[in-house]
N, C-alpha and C positions, 0 to 999 in steps of 0.2 A: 084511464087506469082502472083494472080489475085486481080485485087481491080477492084469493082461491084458497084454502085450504083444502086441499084433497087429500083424501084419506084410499081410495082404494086405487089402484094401478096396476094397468098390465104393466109388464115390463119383457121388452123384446130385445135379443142379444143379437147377433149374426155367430153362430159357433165358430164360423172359417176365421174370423179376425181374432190374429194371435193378441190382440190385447183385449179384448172379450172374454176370450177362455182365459187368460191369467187374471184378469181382476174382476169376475163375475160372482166365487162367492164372495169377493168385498163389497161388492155396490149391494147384492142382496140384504147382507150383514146391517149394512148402514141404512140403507132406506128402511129396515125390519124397526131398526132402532129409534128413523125419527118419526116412525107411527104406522107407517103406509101399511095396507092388508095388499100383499101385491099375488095379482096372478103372473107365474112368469112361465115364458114359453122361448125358447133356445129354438134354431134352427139352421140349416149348413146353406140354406136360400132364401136372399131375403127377399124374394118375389114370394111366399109366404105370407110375409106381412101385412098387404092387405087382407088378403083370407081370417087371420088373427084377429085382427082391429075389427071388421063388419062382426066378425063371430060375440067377441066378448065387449062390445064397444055400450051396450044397454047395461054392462054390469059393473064398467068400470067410469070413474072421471076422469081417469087423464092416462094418456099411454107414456112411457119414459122406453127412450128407445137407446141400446147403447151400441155404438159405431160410427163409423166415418160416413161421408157426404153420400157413398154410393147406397150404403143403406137408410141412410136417410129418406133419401129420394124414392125409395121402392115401396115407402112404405105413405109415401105421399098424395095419392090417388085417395086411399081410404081415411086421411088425416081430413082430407079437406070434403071429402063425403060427411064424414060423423062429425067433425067440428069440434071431436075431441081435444082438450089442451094438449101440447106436446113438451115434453121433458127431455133433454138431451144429456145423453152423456158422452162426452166427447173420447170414443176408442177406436176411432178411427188413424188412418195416416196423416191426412191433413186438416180435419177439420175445421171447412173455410166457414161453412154455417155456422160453429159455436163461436168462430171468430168473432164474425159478421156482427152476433149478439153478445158479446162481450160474457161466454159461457167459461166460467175455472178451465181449464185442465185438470186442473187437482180434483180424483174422483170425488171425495166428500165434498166441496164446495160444489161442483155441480149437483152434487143430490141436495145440501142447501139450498139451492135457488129455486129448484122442484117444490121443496119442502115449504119454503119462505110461502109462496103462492101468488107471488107478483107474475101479473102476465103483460104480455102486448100482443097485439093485433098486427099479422105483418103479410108484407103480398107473397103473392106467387108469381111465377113466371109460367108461360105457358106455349108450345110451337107444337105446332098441329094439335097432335093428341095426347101430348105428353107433359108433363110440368115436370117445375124445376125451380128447385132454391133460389141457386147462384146464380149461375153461367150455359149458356145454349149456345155451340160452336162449331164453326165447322172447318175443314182445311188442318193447319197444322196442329189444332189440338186434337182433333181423328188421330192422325198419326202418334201423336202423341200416349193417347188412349190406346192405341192396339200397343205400342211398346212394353206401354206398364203392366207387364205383367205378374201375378201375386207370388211368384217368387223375390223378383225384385224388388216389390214393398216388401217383402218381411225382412229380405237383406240390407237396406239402404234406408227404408223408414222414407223421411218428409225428402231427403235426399235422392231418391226415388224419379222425383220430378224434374230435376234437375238433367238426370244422365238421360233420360228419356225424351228431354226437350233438347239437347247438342245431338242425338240418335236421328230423331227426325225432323231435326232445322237443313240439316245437310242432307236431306232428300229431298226435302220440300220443294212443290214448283209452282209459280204464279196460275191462279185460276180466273176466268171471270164471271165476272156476275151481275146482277141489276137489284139494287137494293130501294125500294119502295118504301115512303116514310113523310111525312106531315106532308102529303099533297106532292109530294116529286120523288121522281123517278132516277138514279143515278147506276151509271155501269161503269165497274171499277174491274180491276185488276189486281188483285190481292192472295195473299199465302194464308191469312184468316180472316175468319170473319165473329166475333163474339159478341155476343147479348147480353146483356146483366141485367138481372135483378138486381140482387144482391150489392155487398162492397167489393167481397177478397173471394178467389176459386184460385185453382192451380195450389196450390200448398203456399197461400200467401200474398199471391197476386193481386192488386187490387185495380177491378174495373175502372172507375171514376172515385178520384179523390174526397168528394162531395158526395156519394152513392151511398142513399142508405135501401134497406129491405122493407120502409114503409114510405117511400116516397110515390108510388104512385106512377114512377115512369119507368121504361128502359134504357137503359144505356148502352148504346153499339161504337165499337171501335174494329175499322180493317185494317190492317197491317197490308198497307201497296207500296213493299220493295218489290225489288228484280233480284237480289244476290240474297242469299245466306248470312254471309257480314254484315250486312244492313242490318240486321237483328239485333247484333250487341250494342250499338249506344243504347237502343230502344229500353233496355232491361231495368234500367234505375226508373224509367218513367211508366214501365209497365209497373215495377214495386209502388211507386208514391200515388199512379194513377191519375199520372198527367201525360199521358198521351194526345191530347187535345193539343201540345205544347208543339207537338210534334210534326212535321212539314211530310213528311210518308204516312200519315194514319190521321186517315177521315173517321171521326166522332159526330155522331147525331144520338139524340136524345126525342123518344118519343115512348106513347104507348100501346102503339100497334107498329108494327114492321114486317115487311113482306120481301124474303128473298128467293131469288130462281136464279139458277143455274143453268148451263146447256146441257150435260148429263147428270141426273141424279146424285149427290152429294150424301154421305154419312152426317149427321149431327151429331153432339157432343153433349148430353144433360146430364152436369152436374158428376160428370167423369166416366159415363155408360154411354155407351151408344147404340141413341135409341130411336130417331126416323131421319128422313132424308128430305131433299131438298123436290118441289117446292117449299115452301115452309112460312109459317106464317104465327110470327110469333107475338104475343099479346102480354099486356099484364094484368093478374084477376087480384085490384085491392082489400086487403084486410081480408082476402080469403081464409085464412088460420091462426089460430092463436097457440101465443108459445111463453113457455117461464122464462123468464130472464131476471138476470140482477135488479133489485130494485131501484136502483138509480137513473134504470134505463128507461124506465117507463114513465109515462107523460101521458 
C-alpha cells in the first residue's frame, strides 16, 4: 500500500467526448478546490497524450486523465514509460477500467480518490507492440469495434454496445486458429477470441469472474459456436464471467499466449484497433500505478 499526496497534475481531457466538454470546467473547479496546481491540456486526439505526458511528466506527480477506455489506453505507452500515478475520471461511454477499480462515476468522488492518495500497483496487458488495460480481441469484437461508431455513442450511450453486438453477431462467421499457451498447442474454430487482463470490457462484460488487474495472469475465452443463436444463452455467463461453465467456450488461463491465424486478423485493445494477428500476447506485472478507493488497496 502507497498513500501519495499529490499536489501538482497534468490533467488530460479528450475534447471529442461529449461528456468531457460538458463536465470539464467542473472537474477543473474541483480538483482547483481540493489543492491540486494542475496543468491542463484539452485535445480533439488522444494519440497526443503520450506526446503531453513525456513533455510535462519532470513537472508534474500524477497525470488525471478524463475519458473513457479508448482514451485511456492512448495515453498508456507513456504512463508506463514515466511511472507516473494515474488518476481517472471516468467520461467515457463505458468505463470498464474505472469499473474494473471500483472508480465513482460521480465526478467529485472520482477526484476524491485522486485527492485521497491511496494508490495500487496493477498489470498491464500487452500483444505485440501494443498494451492494454482490459481486453485484446479478435473476430467478433473487430466487428463489433468497426460498427461503433461516434455517432452512435453519443446517441445510445452504454446502449451503444448492445445494437452493435446484435449488428455484427448476425454477420459473424466461424474462423480458425491455433492458440499456443502453458506448453500446448490447440486449433479451434471459433467467432472470438478475447484476452484479459482486466475483470469487465464491452460496457460491462466481465472476463473471468475471479479476474482481477493485479493477478498476474491472463485470462482467454473462445466462443466455438457455428450459428449466431448459439450466442444468446452465452450472454448471462459472459455478464457473471463464467464462461468456463460453458461446453462452446474454451477458457485457459496463463501468462503468455500466442495466437496465429491463416490470414492476418485485426485485434481489438481495449475498443481500438490496433495490430493483427500473428500476435502474441503477454502480461507486464505491476507495471503502473493508479488511485483507487482506499478500501481497495492492500
Amino acid at each position: 500500500m502507497d498513500s501519495v499526496a499529490p499536489q501538482r497534475a497534468l490533467l488530460l481531457v479528450n475534447s471529442q467526448s461529449r461528456r468531457g466538454r460538458q463536465l470539464l470546467g467542473r472537474a477543473i473547479a474541483i480538483l482547483d478546490e481540493m489543492g491540486f496546481e494542475l496543468i491542463f491540456r484539452s485535445t480533439k486526439r488522444s494519440s497526443d497524450f503520450q506526446d503531453l505526458i513525456q513533455q510535462y511528466a519532470s513537472r508534474v506527480d500524477c497525470v488525471i486523465i478524463g475519458g473513457g477506455d479508448g482514451t485511456l489506453n492512448a495515453a498508456l505507452p507513456a504512463l508506463v514509460e514515466t511511472r507516473l500515478p494515474l488518476g481517472i475520471l471516468p467520461l467515457g461511454t463505458a468505463n470498464d477500467l474505472a469499473r474494473t477499480l471500483a472508480i465513482p462515476a460521480d465526478l467529485r468522488q472520482a477526484c476524491a480518490v485522486v485527492a485521497q492518495g491511496a494508490t495500487k500497483a496493477i498489470d498491464v496487458g500487452q500483444v505485440n507492440d501494443r498494451y492494454f488495460f482490459n481486453v485484446a480481441s479478435l473476430g467478433l469484437s473487430v466487428s463489433i469495434t468497426r460498427q461503433l461508431s461516434g455517432e452512435i455513442k453519443k446517441r445510445w450511450g452504454v446502449f451503444a454496445y448492445a445494437i452493435a453486438t446484435l449488428q455484427a453477431l448476425w454477420k459473424s462467421r466461424p474462423f480458425t486458429a491455433t492458440i499456443e499457451a502453458n506448453g500446448e498447442a490447440i486449433d479451434v474454430k471459433t467467432v472470438q477470441i478475447a484476452v484479459g487482463n482486466g475483470r469487465y470490457y464491452g460496457g460491462g462484460l466481465s472476463v473471468a469472474w475471479d479476474a482481477t488487474i493485479d493477478d498476474q495472469r491472463l485470462d482467454l475465452y473462445s466462443l466455438e459456436i457455428a450459428h449466431w443463436w448459439q450466442m444468446l444463452p452465452l450472454v448471462p455467463a459472459m455478464h457473471a464471467g463464467r464462461l468456463s461453465q460453458k461446453a462452446q467456450v474454451r477458457t485457459i488461463e496463463a501468462r503468455e499466449i500466442r495466437v496465429t491465424t491463416h490470414h492476418p486478423k485485426s485485434i481489438n485493445t481495449d475498443g481500438e484497433l490496433s495490430t493483427r494477428t500473428p500476435a502474441l500476447f503477454r502480461v507486464l506485472p505491476n507495471s503502473l500505478v493508479v488511485f483507487v478507493p482506499a478500501p481497495l488497496v492492500s
